[in-house]
C-alpha positions as CSV (number, residue, x, y, z in Angstrom):
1,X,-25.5,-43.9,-30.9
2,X,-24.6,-40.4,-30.7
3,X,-25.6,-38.7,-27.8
4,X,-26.7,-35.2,-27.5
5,X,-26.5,-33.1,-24.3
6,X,-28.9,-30.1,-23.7
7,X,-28.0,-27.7,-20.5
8,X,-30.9,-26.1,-19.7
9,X,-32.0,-22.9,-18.1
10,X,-29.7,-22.1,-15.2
11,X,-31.8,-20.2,-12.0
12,X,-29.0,-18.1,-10.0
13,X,-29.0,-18.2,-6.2
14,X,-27.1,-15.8,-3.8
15,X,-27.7,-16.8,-0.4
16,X,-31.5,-17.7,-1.2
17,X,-32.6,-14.8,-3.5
18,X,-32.5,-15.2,-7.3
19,X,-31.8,-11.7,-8.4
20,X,-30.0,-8.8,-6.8
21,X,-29.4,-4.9,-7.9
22,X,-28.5,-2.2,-6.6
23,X,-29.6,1.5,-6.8
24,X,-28.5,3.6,-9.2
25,X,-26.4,6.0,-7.3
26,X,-24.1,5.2,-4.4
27,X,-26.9,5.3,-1.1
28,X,-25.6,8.0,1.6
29,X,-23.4,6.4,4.4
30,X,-19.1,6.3,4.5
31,X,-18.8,3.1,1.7
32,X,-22.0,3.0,-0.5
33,X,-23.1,-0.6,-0.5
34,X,-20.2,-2.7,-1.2
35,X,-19.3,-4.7,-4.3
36,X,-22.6,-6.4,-5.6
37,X,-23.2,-9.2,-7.7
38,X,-25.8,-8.0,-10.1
39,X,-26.1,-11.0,-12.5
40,X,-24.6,-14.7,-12.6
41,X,-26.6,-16.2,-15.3
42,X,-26.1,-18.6,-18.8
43,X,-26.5,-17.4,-22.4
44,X,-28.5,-20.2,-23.4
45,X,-31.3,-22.1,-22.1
46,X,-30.5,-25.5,-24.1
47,X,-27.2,-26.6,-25.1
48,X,-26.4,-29.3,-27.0
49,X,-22.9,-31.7,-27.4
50,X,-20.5,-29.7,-29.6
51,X,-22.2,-26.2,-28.9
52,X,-20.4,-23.4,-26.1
53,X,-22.7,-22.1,-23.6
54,X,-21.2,-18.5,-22.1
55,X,-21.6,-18.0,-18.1
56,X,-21.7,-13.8,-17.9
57,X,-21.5,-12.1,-13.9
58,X,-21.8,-8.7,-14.3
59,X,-20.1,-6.6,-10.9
60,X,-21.4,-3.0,-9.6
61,X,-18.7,-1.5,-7.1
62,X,-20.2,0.8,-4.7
63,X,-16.9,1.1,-2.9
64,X,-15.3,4.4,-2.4
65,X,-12.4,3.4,-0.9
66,X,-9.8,0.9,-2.4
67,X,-10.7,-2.9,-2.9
68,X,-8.2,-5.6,-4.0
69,X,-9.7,-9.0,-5.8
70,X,-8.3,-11.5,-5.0
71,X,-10.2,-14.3,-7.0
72,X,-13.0,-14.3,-9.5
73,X,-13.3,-18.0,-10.4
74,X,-15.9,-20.7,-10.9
75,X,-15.7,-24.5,-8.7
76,X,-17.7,-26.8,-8.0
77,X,-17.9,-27.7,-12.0
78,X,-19.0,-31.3,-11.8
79,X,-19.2,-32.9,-15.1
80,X,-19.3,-29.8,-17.0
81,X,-15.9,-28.2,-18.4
82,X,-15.2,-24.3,-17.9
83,X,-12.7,-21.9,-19.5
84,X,-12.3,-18.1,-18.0
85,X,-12.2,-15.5,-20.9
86,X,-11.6,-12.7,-18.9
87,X,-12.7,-9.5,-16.6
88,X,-13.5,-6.4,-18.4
89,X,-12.1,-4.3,-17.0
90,X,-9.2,-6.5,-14.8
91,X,-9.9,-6.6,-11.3
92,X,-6.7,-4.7,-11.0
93,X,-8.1,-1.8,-12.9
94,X,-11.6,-1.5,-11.1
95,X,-12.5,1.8,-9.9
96,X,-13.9,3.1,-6.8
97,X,-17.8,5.0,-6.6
98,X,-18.0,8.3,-6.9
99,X,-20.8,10.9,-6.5
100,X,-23.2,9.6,-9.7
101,X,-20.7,6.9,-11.1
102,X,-20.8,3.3,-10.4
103,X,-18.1,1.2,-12.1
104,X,-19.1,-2.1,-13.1
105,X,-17.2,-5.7,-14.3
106,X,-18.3,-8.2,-16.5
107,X,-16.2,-11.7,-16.5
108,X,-17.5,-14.5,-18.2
109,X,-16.6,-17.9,-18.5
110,X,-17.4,-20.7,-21.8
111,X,-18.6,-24.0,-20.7
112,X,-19.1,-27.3,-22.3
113,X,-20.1,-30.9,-21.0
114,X,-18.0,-33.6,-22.8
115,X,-20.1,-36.2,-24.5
116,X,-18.6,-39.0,-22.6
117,X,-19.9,-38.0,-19.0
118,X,-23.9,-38.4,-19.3
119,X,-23.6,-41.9,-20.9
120,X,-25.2,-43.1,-17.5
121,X,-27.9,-40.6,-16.6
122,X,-31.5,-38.9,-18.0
123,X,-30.6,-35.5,-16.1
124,X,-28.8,-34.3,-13.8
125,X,-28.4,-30.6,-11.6
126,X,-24.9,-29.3,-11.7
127,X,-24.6,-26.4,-8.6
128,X,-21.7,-24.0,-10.3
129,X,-20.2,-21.8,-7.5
130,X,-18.3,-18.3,-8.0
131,X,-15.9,-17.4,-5.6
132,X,-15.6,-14.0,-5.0
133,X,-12.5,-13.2,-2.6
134,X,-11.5,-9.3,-2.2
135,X,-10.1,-7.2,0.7
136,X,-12.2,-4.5,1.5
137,X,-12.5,-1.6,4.2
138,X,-15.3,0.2,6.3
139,X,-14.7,3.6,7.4
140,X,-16.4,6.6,8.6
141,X,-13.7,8.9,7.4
142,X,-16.5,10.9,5.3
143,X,-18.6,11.4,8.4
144,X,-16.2,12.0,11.7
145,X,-17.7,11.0,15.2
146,X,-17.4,14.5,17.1
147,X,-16.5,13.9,20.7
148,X,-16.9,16.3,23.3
149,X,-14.2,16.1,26.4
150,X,-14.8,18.1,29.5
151,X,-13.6,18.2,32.6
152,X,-15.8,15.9,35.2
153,X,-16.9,18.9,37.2
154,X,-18.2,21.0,33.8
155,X,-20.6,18.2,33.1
156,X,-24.2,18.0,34.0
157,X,-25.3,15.4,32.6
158,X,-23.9,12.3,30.0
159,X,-25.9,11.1,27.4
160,X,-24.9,7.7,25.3
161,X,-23.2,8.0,22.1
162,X,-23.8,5.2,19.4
163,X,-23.1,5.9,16.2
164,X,-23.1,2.8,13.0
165,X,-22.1,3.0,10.0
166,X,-21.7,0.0,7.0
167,X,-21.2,-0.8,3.7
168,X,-23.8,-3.7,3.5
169,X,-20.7,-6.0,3.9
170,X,-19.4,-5.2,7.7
171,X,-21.3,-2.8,10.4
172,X,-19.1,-0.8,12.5
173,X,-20.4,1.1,15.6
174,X,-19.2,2.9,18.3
175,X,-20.5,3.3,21.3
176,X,-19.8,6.3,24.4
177,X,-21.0,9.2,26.3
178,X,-21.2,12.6,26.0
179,X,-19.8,14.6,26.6
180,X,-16.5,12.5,27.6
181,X,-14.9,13.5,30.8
182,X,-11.0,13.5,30.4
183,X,-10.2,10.5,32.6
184,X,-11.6,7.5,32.8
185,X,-13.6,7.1,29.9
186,X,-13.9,4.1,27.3
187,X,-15.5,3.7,24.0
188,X,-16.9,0.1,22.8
189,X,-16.4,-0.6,19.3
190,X,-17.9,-3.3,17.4
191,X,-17.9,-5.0,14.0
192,X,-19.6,-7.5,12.3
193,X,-21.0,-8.8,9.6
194,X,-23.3,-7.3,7.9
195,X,-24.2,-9.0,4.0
196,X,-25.0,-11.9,2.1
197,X,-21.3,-13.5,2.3
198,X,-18.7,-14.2,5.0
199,X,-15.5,-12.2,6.8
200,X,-12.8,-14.7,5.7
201,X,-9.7,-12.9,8.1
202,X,-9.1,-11.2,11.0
203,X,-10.3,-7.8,11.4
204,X,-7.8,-5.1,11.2
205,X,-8.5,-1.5,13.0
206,X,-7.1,1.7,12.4
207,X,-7.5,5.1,14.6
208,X,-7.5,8.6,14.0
209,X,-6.3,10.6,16.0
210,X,-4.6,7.4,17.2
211,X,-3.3,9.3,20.6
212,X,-6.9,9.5,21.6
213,X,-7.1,6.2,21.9
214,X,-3.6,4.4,23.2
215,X,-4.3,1.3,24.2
216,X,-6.9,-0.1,20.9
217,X,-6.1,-2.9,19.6
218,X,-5.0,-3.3,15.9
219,X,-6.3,-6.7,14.9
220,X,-9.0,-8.8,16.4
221,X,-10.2,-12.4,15.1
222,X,-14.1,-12.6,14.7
223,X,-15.4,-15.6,16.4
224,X,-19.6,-16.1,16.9
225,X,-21.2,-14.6,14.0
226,X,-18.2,-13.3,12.5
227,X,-18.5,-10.8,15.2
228,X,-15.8,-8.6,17.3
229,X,-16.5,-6.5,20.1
230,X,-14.3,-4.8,22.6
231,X,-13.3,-1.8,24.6
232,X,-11.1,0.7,25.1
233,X,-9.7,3.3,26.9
234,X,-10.1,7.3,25.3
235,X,-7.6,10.1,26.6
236,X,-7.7,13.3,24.9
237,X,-4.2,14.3,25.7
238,X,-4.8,17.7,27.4
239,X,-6.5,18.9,31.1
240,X,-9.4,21.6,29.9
241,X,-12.3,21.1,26.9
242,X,-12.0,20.6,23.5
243,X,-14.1,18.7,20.4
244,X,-12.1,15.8,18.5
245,X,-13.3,14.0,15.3
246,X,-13.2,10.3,15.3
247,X,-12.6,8.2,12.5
248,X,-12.5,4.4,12.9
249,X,-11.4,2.2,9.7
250,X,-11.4,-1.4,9.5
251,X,-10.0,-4.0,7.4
252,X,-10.9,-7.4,6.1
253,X,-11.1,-9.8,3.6
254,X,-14.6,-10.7,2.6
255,X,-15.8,-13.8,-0.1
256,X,-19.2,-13.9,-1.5
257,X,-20.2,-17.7,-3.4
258,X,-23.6,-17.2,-5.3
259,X,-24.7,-20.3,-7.1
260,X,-26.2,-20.9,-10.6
261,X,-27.7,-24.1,-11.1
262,X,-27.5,-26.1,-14.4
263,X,-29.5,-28.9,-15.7
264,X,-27.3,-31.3,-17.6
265,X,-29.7,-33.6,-19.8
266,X,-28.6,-36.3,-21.8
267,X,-30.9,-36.7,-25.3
C-alpha cells in the first residue's frame, strides 16, 4: 500500500509567543534591540510523500555594533529530513543598524519525511529547534556616563547615580554618586540578562578611560539568572575637579532556540 505523508501547518514558538517583530527603525538606546527573529514558519500547510516543504527564518539586526554568527542551524529533526540552502546574505556579510536601515537575513532550509518512518503511526508532532549562536556586545559608547569628581570638602551633598542601558538581549547598569569624591569611591556595575534567549559565556568587560577604573575586572562568569554583579574602585588620576565620560562595553555570546512545530500525518 503506498503511503502518503501530509505535514501540516507548523505554529512557531519563541519562548511562549507565536509571532515577534520589531519596529521599524532602530528604538533610541546604545544597541537598538538586538538581533530578532521575525519569522520561523513552513511554506506549506500539507505535504505529501515525494513533495519538498521549505522552512524560511527571516533575521532583522538591530545591532550597531559588530556581531559574529556563529551557527544558524536546525536540530531536533525527529523523523523528518532537513537540507540548509543557504543565508542571504551570509552571516559573515550582515550588516550593522544604522539611523533608518535595518538589515535583515533570510535562511531557509528544504525538508522532507521519508516514507518509511510513519509506517507505525496516525500522527505525530515533530518540535524543529533553530539554534541561533552569535557573539554580541552592549555598550553605552553612544551615550557616555558623565562623572563629576571633587574634592570631599567641595561637596555638599551626593546624590545616587544609576544609569541602564540594553539591547533587549543583556542590561548593563551602573550604579554611583555624585558627584564622586577623589578617594575612596566605587561604582557597582551589573549585567544580566535581559531577552528571550540565554548568555551562553562568560561576560567580558571593557573600560574607558580604563585608568579611572584600575582594579575592574575583565571577565566575570554569570551564575543565578545569568546574572553578574560586582564592584569596583574609581580614581580619577588627579587631586582638584574635573568631569570624565564613562563608557562600559561588554561582551558575550548569546543563543536564541525558537521552535516550530510540525504535524507529521501518515494518509
Amino acid at each position: 500500500m503506498d503511503n502518503k505523508i501530509m505535514i501540516l501547518a507548523a505554529v512557531v514558538t519563541v519562548s511562549g509567543c507565536t509571532h515577534m517583530t520589531g519596529p521599524l527603525t532602530p528604538p533610541s538606546g546604545p544597541s537598538g534591540s538586538g538581533l530578532q527573529v521575525e519569522t520561523l514558519d513552513i511554506s506549506d500547510g500539507t505535504v505529501s510523500s515525494g513533495q519538498t516543504a521549505l522552512i524560511t527564518l527571516e533575521l532583522k539586526n538591530y545591532h550597531r555594533q559588530e556581531i559574529n554568527i556563529d551557527d544558524i542551524s536546525l536540530y531536533n529533526t525527529g523523523i523528518l529530513e532537513t537540507e540548509k540552502q543557504g543565508c542571504n546574505p551570509p552571516p559573515a556579510r550582515l550588516e550593522t543598524a544604522r539611523k533608518d536601515y535595518i538589515p535583515e537575513m533570510r535562511c531557509r532550509w528544504t525538508l522532507q519525511v521519508p516514507e518509511e518512518e510513519v509506517e507505525n503511526f496516525n500522527s505525530k508532532m515533530v518540535p524543529v529547534k533553530l539554534n541561533l549562536a552569535y557573539r554580541s556586545q552592549l555598550s553605552n559608547s553612544e551615550e557616555p556616563i558623565k562623572l563629576h569628581f571633587q574634592p570631599l570638602e567641595d561637596i555638599e551633598q551626593k546624590n545616587e547615580l544609576t544609569k541602564t542601558f540594553s539591547n533587549e538581549e543583556v542590561r548593563l547598569q551602573i550604579k554611583t554618586e555624585s558627584p564622586i569624591q577623589l578617594e575612596g569611591s566605587t561604582a557597582t556595575i551589573t549585567a544580566n540578562n535581559a531577552g528571550n534567549g540565554r548568555v551562553d559565556s562568560d561576560y567580558s568587560f571593557e573600560y574607558s578611560p580604563s585608568t579611572v577604573f584600575p582594579d575592574c575586572p575583565q571577565q566575570k562568569e554569570p551564575l543565578i539568572n545569568q546574572e553578574v554583579e560586582f564592584a569596583c574602585s574609581i580614581d580619577p588620576q588627579t587631586d582638584s575637579s574635573l568631569t570624565r565620560n564613562l563608557i562600559v562595553s561588554t561582551s558575550y555570546k548569546y543563543v536564541k532556540e525558537p521552535t516550530i512545530d510540525v504535524e507529521v500525518v501518515n494518509r
